[in-house]
N, C-alpha and C positions, 0 to 999 in steps of 0.2 A: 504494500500500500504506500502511493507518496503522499507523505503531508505535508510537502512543499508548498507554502503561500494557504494552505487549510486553513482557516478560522475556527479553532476548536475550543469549544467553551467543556471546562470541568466541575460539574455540580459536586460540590462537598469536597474537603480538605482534609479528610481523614488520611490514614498513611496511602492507604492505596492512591485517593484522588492526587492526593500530594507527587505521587511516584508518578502516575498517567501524566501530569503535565509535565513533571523533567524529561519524560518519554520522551512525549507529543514535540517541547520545544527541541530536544537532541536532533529529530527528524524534521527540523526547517516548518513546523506548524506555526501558526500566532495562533498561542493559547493564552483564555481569559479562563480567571478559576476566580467561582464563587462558593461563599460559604457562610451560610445562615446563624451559627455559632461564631459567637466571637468571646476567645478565651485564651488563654497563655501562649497554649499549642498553636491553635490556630493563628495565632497572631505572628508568630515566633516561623509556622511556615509558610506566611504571607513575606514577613522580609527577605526568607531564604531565596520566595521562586521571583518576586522581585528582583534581587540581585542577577536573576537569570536572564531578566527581560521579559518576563511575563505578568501581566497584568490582573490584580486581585483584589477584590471588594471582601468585607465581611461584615456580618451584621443584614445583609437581604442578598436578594436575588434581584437585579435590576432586568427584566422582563424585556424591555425592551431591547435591551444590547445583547441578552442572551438565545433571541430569536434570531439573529443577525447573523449565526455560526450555521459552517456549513457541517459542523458534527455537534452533536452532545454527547460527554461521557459524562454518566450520572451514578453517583451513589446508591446503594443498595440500602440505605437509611433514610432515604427520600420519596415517602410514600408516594405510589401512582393513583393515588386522592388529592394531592396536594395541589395548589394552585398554578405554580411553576411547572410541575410533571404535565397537570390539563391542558396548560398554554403552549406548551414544548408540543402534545400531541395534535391539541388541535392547529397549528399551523406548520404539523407537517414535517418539522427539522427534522432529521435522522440521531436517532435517539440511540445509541449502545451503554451498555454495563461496561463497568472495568474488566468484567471476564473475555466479555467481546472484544475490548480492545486488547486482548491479551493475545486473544485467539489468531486477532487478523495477523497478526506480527509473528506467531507461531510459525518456525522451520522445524517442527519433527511431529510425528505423526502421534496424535491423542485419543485416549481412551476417557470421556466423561462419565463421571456416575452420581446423578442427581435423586432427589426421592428424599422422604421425612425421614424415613427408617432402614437402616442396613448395610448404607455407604458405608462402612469399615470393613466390613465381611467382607461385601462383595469387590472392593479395592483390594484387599488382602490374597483374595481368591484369584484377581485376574493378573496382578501383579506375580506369585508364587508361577502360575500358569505359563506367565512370561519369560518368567528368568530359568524356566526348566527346560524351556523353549530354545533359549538362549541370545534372548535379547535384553539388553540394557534396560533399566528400568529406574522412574524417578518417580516414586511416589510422595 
């Protein structure tokens, strides 16, 4: 994927969000990162991605400058009841999770296991499977 010249906006400042914009700007994006909390951390990685050259609000979501991005990667702490998530879908922006952005960038082949109940078994199980197999394995 190039994010050359991208406009990517990153909802929430947690470590992940935090890490998706030093991604994003490493790969030539202009990312804006917002963050409805405003507290030590988040303050503290506001100056960081700043020194990077990326630009960060805290304390709201300014709606208007975040529809303006030709991606949003959003926090999984960010209800899709919220006002910002509504506004994001109803005009359409292209919306990914952190995992999404994880994935596009992904060079080796993955095995996901989602579900409430039993991801460790059945990780355990296909992982074992693998390495008997004799392939490298990162769980």
């Amino acid at each position: 994927m190039n994010c050359t010249k991208q406009r990517i906006t990153i909802l929430g400042l947690g470590k992940s969000g935090f890490e998706s914009a030093r991604f994003l700007k490493k790969r030539g994006a202009s990312v804006f990162a917002s963050e409805q909390q405003s507290n030590p951390s988040t303050l503290e990685r506001k100056k960081k991605l700043e020194t990077l050259g990326i630009e960060v609000e805290i304390g709201q979501h300014t709606t208007n400058r975040i529809l303006k991005s030709d991606l949003i990667v959003i926090s999984p702490g960010i209800s899709p009841k919220s006002q910002i998530y509504q506004a994001i879908e109803n005009a359409r922006v292209p919306l990914w999770s952190e995992i999404e952005l994880a994935f596009r960038f992904l060079q080796a082949r993955l095995i996901a296991v989602t579900g409430t109940n039993g991801k460790t078994t059945v990780t355990t199980l296909i992982s074992k499977i693998l390495k008997e197999q004799g392939h490298a394995v990162i769980s």
